[in-house]
Each structure stands twice: as structure tokens, then as C-alpha cells.
PyMOL CGO cylinders between C-alpha atoms (Angstrom):
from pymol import cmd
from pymol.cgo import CYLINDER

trace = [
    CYLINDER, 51.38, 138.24, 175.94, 51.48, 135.80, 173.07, 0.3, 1, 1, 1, 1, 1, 1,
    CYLINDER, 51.48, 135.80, 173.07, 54.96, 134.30, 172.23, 0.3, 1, 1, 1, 1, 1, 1,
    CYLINDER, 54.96, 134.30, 172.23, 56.25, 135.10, 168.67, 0.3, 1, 1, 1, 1, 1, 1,
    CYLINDER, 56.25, 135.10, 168.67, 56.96, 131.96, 167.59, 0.3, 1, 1, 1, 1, 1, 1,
    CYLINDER, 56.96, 131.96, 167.59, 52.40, 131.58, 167.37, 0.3, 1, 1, 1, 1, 1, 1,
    CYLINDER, 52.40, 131.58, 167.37, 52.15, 135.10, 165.64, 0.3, 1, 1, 1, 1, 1, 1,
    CYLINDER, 52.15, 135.10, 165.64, 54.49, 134.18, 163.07, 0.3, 1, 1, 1, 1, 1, 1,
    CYLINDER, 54.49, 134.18, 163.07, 53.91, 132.60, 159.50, 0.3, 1, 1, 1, 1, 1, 1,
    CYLINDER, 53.91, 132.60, 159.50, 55.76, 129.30, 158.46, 0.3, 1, 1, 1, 1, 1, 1,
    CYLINDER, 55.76, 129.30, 158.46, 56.79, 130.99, 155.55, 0.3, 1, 1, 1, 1, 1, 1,
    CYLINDER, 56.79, 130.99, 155.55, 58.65, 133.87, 153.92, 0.3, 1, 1, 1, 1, 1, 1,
    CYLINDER, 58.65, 133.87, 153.92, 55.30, 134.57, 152.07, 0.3, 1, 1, 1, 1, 1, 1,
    CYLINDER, 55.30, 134.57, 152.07, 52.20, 137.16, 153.84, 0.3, 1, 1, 1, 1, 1, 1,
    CYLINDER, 52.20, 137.16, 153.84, 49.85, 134.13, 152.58, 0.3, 1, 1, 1, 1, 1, 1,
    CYLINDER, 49.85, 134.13, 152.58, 49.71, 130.25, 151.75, 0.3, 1, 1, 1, 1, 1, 1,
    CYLINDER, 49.71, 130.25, 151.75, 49.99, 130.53, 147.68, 0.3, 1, 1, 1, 1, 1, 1,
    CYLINDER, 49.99, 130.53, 147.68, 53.96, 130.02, 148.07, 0.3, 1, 1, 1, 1, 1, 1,
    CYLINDER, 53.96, 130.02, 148.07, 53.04, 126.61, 146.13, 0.3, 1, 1, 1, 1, 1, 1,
    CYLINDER, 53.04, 126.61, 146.13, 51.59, 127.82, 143.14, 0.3, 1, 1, 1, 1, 1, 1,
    CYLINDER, 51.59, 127.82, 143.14, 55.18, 128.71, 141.26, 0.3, 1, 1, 1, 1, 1, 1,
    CYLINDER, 55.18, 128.71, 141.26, 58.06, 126.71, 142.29, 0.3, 1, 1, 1, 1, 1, 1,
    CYLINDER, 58.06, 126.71, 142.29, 61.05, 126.90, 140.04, 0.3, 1, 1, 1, 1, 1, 1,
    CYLINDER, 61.05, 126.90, 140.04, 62.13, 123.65, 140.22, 0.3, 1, 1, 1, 1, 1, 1,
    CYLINDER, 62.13, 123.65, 140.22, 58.97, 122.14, 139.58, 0.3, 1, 1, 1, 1, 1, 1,
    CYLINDER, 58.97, 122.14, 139.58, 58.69, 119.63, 136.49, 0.3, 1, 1, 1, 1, 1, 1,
    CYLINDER, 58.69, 119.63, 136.49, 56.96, 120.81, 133.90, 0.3, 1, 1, 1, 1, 1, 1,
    CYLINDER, 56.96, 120.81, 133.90, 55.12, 118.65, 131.78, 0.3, 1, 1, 1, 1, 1, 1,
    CYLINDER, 55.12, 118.65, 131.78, 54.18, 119.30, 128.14, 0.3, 1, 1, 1, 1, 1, 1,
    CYLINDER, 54.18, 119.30, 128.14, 51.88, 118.01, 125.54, 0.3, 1, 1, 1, 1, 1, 1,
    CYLINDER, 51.88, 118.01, 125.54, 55.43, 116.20, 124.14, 0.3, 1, 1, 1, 1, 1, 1,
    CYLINDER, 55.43, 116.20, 124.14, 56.41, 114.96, 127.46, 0.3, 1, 1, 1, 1, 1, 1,
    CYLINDER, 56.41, 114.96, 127.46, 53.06, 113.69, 128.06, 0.3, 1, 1, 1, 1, 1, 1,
    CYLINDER, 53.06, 113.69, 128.06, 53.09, 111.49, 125.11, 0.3, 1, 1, 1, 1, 1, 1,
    CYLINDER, 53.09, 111.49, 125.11, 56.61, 110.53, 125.69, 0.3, 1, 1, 1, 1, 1, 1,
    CYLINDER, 56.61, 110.53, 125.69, 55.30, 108.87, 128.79, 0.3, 1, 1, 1, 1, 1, 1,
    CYLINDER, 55.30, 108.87, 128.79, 52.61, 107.47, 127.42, 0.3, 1, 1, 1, 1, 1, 1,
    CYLINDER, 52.61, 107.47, 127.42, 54.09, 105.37, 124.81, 0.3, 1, 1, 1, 1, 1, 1,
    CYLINDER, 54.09, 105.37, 124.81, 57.13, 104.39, 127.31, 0.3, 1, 1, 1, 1, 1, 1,
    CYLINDER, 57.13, 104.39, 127.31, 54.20, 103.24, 130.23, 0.3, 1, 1, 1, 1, 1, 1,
    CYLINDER, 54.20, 103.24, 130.23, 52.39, 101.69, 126.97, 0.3, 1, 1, 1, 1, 1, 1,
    CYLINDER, 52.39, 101.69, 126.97, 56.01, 100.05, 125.66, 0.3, 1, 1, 1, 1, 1, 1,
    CYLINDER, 56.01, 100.05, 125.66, 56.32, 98.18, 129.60, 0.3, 1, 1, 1, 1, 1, 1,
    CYLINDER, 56.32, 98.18, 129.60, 53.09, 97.11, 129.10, 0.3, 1, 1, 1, 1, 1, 1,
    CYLINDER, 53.09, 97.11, 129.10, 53.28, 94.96, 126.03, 0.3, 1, 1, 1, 1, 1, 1,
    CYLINDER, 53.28, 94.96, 126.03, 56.35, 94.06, 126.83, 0.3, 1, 1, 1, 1, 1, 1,
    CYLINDER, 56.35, 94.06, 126.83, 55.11, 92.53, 130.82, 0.3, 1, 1, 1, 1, 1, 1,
    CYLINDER, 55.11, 92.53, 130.82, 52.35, 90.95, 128.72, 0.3, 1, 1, 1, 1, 1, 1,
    CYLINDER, 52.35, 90.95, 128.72, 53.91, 89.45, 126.21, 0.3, 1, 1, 1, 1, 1, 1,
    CYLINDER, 53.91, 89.45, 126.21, 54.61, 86.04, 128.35, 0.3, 1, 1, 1, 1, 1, 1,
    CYLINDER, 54.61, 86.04, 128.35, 51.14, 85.92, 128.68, 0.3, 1, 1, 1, 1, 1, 1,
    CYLINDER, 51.14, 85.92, 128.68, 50.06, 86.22, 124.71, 0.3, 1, 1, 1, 1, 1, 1,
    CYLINDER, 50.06, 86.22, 124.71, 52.51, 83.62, 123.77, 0.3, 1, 1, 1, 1, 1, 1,
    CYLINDER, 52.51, 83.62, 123.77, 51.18, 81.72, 126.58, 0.3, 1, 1, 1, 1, 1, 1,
    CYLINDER, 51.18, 81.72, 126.58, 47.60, 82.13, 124.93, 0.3, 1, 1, 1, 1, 1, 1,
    CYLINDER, 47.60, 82.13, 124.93, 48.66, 81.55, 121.83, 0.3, 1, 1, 1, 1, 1, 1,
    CYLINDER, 48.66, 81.55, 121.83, 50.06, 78.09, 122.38, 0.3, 1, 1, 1, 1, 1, 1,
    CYLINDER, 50.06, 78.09, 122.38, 46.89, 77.12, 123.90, 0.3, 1, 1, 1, 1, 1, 1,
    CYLINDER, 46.89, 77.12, 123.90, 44.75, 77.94, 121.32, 0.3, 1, 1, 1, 1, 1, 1,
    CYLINDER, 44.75, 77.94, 121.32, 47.20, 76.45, 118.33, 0.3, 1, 1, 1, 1, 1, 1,
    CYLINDER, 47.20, 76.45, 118.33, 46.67, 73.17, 120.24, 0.3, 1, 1, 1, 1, 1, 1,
    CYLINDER, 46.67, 73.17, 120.24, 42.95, 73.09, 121.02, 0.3, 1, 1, 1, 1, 1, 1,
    CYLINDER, 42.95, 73.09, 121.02, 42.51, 71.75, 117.54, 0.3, 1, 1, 1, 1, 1, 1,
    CYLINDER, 42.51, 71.75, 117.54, 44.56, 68.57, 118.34, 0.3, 1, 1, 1, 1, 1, 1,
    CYLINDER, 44.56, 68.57, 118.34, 44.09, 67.96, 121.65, 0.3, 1, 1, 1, 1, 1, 1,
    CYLINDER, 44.09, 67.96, 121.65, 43.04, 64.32, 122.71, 0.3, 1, 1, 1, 1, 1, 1,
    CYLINDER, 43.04, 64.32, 122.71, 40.69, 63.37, 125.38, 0.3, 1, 1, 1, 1, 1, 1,
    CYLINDER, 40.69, 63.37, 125.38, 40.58, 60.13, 126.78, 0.3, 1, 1, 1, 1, 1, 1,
    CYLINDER, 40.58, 60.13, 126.78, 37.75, 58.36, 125.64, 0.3, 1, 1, 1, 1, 1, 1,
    CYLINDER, 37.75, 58.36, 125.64, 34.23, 58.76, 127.26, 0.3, 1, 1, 1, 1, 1, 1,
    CYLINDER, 34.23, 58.76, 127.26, 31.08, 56.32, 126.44, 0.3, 1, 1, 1, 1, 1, 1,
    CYLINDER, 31.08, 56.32, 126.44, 28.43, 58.45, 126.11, 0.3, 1, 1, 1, 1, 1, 1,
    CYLINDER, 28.43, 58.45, 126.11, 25.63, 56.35, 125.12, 0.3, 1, 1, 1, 1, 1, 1,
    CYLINDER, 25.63, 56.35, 125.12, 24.40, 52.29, 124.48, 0.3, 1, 1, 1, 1, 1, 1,
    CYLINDER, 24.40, 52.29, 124.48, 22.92, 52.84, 121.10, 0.3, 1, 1, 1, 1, 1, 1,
    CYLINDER, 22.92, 52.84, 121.10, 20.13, 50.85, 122.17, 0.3, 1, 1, 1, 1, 1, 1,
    CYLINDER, 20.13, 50.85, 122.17, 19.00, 53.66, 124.56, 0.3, 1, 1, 1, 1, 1, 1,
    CYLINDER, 19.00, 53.66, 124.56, 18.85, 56.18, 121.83, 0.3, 1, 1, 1, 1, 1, 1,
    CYLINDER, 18.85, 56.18, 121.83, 16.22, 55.84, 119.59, 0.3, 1, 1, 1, 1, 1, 1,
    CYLINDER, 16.22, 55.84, 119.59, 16.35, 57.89, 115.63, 0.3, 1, 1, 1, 1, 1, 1,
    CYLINDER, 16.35, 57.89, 115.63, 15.75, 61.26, 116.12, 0.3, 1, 1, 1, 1, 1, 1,
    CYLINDER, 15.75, 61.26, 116.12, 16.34, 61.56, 119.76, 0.3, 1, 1, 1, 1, 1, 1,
    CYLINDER, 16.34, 61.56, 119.76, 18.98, 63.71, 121.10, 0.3, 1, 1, 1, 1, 1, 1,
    CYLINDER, 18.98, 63.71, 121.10, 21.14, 62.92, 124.56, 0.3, 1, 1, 1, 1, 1, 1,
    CYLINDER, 21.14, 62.92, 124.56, 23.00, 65.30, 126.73, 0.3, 1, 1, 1, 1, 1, 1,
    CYLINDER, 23.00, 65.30, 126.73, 26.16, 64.80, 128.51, 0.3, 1, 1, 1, 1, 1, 1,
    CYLINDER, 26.16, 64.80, 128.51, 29.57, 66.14, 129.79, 0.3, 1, 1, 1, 1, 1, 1,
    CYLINDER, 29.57, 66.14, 129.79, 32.50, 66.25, 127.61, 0.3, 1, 1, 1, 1, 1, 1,
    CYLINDER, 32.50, 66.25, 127.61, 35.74, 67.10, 127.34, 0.3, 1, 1, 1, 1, 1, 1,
    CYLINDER, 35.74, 67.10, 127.34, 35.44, 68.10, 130.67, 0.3, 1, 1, 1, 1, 1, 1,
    CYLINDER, 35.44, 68.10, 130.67, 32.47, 67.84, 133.70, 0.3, 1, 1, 1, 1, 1, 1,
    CYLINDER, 32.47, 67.84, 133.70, 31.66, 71.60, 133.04, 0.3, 1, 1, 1, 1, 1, 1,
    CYLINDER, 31.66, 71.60, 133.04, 31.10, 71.53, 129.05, 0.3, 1, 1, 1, 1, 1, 1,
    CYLINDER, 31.10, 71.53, 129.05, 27.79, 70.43, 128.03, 0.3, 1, 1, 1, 1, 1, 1,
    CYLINDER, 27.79, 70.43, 128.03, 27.43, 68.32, 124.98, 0.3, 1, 1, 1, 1, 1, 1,
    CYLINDER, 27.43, 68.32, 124.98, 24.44, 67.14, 122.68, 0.3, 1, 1, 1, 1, 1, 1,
    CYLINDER, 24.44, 67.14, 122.68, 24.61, 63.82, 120.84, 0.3, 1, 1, 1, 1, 1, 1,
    CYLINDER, 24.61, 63.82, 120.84, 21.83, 63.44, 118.36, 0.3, 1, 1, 1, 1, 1, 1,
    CYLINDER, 21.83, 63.44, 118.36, 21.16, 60.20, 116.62, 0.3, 1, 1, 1, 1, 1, 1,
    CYLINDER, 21.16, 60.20, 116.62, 20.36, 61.08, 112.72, 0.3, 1, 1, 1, 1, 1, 1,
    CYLINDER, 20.36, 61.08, 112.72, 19.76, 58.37, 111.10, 0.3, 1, 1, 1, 1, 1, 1,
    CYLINDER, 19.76, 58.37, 111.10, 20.22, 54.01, 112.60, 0.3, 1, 1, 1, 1, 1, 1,
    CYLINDER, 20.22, 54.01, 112.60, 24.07, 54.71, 111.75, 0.3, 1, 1, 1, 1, 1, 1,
    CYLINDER, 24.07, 54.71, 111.75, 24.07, 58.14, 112.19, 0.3, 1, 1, 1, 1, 1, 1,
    CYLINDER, 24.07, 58.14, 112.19, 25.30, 59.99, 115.15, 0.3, 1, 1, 1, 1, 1, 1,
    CYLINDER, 25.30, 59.99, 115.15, 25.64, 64.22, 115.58, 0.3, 1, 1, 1, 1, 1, 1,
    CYLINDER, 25.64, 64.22, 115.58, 27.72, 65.68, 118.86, 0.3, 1, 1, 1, 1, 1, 1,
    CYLINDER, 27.72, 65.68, 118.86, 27.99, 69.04, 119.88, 0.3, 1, 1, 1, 1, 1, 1,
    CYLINDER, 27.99, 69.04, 119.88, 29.06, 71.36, 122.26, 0.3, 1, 1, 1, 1, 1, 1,
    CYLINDER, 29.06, 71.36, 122.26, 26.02, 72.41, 124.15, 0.3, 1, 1, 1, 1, 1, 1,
    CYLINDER, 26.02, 72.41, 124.15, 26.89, 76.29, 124.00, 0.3, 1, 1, 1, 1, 1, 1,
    CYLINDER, 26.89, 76.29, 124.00, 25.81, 78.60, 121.65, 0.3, 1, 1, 1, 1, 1, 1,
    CYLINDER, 25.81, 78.60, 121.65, 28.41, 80.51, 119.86, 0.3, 1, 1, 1, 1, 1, 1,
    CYLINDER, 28.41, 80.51, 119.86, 26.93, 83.78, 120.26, 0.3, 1, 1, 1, 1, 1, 1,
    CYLINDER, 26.93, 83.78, 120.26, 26.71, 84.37, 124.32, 0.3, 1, 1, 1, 1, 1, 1,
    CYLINDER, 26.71, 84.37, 124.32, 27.13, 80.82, 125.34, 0.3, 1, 1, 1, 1, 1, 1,
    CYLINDER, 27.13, 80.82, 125.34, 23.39, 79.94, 126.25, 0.3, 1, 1, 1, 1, 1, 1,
    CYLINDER, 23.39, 79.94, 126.25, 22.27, 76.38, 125.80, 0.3, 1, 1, 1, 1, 1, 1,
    CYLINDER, 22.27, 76.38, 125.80, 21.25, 74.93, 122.35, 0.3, 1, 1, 1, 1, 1, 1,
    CYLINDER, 21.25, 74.93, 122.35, 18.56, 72.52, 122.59, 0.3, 1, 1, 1, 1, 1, 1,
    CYLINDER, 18.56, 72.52, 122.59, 17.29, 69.95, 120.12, 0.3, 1, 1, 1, 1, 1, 1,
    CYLINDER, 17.29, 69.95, 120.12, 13.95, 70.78, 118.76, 0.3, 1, 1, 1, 1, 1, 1,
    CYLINDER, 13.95, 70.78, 118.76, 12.90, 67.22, 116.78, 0.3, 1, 1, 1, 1, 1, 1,
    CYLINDER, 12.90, 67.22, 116.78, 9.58, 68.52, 114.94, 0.3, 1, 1, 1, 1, 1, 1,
    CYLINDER, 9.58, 68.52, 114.94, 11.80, 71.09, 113.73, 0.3, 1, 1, 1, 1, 1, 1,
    CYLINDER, 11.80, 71.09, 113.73, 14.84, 68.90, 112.76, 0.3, 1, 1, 1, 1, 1, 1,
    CYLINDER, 14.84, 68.90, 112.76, 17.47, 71.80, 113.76, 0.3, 1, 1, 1, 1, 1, 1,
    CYLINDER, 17.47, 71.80, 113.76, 19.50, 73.00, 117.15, 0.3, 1, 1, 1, 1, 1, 1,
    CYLINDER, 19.50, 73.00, 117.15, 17.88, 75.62, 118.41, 0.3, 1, 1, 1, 1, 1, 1,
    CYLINDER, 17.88, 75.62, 118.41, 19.01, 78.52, 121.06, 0.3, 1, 1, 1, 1, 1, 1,
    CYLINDER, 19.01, 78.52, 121.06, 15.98, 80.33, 122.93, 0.3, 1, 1, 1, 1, 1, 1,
    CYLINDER, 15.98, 80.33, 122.93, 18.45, 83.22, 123.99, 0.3, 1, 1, 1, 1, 1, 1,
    CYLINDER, 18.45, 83.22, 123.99, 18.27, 84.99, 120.85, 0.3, 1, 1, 1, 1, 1, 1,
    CYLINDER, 18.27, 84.99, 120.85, 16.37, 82.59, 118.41, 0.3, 1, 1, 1, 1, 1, 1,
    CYLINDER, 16.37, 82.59, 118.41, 19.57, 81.35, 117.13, 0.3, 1, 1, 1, 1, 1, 1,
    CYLINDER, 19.57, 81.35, 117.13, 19.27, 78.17, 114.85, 0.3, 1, 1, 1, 1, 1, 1,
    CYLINDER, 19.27, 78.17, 114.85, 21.93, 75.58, 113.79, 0.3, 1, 1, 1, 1, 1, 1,
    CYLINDER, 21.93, 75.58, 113.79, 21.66, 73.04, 111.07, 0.3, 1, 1, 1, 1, 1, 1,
    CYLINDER, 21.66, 73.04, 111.07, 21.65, 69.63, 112.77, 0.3, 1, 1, 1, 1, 1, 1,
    CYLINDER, 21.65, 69.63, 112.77, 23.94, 68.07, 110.21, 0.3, 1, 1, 1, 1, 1, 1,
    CYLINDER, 23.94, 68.07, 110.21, 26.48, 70.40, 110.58, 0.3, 1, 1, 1, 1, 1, 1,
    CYLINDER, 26.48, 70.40, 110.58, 26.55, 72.79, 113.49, 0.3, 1, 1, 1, 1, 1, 1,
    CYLINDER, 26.55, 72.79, 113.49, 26.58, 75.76, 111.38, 0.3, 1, 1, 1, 1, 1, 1,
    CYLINDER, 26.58, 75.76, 111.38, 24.09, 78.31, 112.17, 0.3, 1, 1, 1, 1, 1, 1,
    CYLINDER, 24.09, 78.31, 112.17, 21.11, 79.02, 110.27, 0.3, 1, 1, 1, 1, 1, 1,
    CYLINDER, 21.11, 79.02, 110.27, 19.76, 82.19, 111.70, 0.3, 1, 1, 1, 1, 1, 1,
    CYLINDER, 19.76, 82.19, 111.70, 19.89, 84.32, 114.36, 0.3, 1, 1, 1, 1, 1, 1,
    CYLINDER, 19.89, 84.32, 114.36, 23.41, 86.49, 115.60, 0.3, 1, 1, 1, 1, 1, 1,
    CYLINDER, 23.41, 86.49, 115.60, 25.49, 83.04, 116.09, 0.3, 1, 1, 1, 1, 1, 1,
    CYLINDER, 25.49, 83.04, 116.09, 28.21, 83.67, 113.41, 0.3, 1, 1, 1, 1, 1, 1,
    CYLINDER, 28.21, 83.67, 113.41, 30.56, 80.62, 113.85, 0.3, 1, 1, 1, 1, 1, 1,
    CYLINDER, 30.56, 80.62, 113.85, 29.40, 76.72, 113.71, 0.3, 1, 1, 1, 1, 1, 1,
    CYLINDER, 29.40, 76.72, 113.71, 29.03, 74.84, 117.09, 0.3, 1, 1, 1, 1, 1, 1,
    CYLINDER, 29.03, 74.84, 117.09, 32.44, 72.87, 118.35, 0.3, 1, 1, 1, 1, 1, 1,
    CYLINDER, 32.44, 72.87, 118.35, 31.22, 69.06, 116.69, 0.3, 1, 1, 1, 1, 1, 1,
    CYLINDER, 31.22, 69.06, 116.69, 32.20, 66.28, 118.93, 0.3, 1, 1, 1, 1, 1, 1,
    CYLINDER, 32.20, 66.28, 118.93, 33.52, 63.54, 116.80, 0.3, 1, 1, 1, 1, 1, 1,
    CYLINDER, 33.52, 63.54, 116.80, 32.18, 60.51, 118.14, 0.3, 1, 1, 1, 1, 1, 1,
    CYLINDER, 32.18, 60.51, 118.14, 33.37, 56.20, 117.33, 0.3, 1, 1, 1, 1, 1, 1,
    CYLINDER, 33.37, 56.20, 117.33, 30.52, 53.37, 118.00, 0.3, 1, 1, 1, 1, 1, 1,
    CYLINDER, 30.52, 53.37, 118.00, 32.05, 50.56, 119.12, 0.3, 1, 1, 1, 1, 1, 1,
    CYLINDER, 32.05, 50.56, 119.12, 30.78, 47.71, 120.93, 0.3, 1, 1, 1, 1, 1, 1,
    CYLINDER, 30.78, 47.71, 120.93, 27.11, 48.97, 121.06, 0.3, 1, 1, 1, 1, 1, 1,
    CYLINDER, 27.11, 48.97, 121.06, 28.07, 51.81, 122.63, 0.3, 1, 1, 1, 1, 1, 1,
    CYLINDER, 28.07, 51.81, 122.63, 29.18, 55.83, 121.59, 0.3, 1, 1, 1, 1, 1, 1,
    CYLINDER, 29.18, 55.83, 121.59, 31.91, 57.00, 122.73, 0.3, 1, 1, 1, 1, 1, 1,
    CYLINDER, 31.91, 57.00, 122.73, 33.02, 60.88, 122.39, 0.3, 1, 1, 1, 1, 1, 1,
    CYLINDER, 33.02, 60.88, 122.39, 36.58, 60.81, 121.37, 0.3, 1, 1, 1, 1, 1, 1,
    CYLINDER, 36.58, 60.81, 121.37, 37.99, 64.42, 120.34, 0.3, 1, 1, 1, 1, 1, 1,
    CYLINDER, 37.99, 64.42, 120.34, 36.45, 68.43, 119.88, 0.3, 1, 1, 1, 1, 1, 1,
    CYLINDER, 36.45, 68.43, 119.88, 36.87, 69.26, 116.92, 0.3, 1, 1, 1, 1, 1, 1,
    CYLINDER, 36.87, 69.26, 116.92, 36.91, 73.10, 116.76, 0.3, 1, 1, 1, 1, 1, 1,
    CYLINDER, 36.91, 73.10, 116.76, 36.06, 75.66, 114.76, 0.3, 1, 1, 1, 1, 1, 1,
    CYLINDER, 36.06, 75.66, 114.76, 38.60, 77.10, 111.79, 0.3, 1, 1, 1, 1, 1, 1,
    CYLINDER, 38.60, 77.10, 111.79, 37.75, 80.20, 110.19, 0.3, 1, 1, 1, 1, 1, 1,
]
cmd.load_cgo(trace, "trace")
């Protein structure tokens, strides 16, 4: 004979639905919702505020920022109309130099300013070109020509001294 304690339900109720109306259960409304919302949405900007200012400190001082001083180049190795590549400000960022002119010296960052592919010097063409998207950039001024890139390419501002190029500063683009 089976004990009553296996015959019986848990519960005061003949079937398991005793959890579809509680009474103290919180009910949440379309007001409530949004109330929540905008307070979860209120911690966030307020947690990532450090960050932003953080951010925005960094970028204000891109502009200005000095590099020490990095030869590139002996001019004598780079003839007129012959382009160089090299690292600056750092050994990650590509750079372009491009000799213009016997007095004349072009430097760019090495990224186009569309989806960062590399911008090669085309010399028959006498402009910076991008094979991503057939992006072109004026050679005497970064800007771009055709093609999506919007914004100029980061010039390098370079100082010949002693024979040699040296890259010296970024100077980055202002809208």
C-alpha cells in the first residue's frame, strides 16, 4: 500500500498552474518599462563618461603631439619623382615620402581614409592611389580626388637637414 505522503500533490492546487497568478507578483507596465529604461540608460552614460573625457583628451592633443625625430631618407637615395616608404610615428603606421620636385618633399600616412587600405604612389599618374576602392589623392596635398575617401591623408611634415629627411610631426586632419 502506497504511503500518502507519494499520492499527494505539493500544492493546495488539483494541477501545476498555481504560478500563473500570484498576487504579489510585480507587475510591469508600458510606464514602468520605460522608467527602467532610461534609469539603466542614465548608469550607463554616467559609467562611461570617464571614458569619453578620456577620449576626448586624446584626440584634442593628436594635433600637437611631438615625435622624436626619425631620419627617413639621405636625399641622395631618392631620386625626383620617386616615392619611399617607412614607419612613422610609430613601427605600426606606414608612411609615404615622395620627393616632388629637387627641394620638394611630400609625407603621408600610408592608410587610406576610407577603410584604411594602403595608398600607393602611382608616378605615370602623378597622384596617391588606393586599389581598395579606386580611391585617388592629389600628391600635393593629400586630399582625395575620387573615389569614397572623404577626408585628406594625415601629411607628415618633414625638415632636410644635413642631407638627410627627417619626419618630425603628423599633422592631422581638421574639418
Amino acid at each position: 500500500m502506497p504511503s500518502d505522503k507519494n499520492n499527494k500533490i505539493p500544492f493546495n492546487e488539483d494541477n501545476y498552474t498555481h504560478n500563473i497568478e500570484r498576487n504579489n507578483e510585480r507587475k510591469l507596465d508600458r510606464r514602468g518599462f520605460m522608467k527602467t529604461l532610461a534609469g539603466a540608460a542614465g548608469v550607463f552614460a554616467v559609467s562611461s563618461l570617464p571614458w569619453g573625457a578620456v577620449a576626448a583628451k586624446e584626440l584634442i592633443g593628436l594635433g600637437e603631439k611631438e615625435y622624436p625625430k626619425q631620419k627617413i631618407i639621405d636625399e641622395s637615395k631618392l631620386a625626383v619623382g620617386d616615392a619611399f616608404e617607412f614607419k612613422f610615428p610609430g613601427e605600426h603606421d606606414d608612411a609615404i615620402i615622395i620627393r616632388l620636385a629637387e627641394d620638394r618633399y611630400v609625407a603621408y600616412q600610408n592608410a587610406c581614409t576610407h577603410l584604411r587600405c594602403p595608398v600607393f604612389w602611382v608616378k605615370e599618374q602623378n597622384q596617391m592611389v588606393c586599389p581598395c576602392h579606386h580611391g585617388f589623392f592629389d600628391v600635393e596635398t593629400g586630399a582625395p580626388t575620387a573615389g569614397p575617401p572623404r577626408r585628406p591623408l594625415p601629411e607628415i611634415q618633414v625638415k632636410v637637414e644635413n642631407g638627410a629627411i627627417y619626419a618630425v610631426r603628423v599633422k592631422r586632419y581638421e574639418a
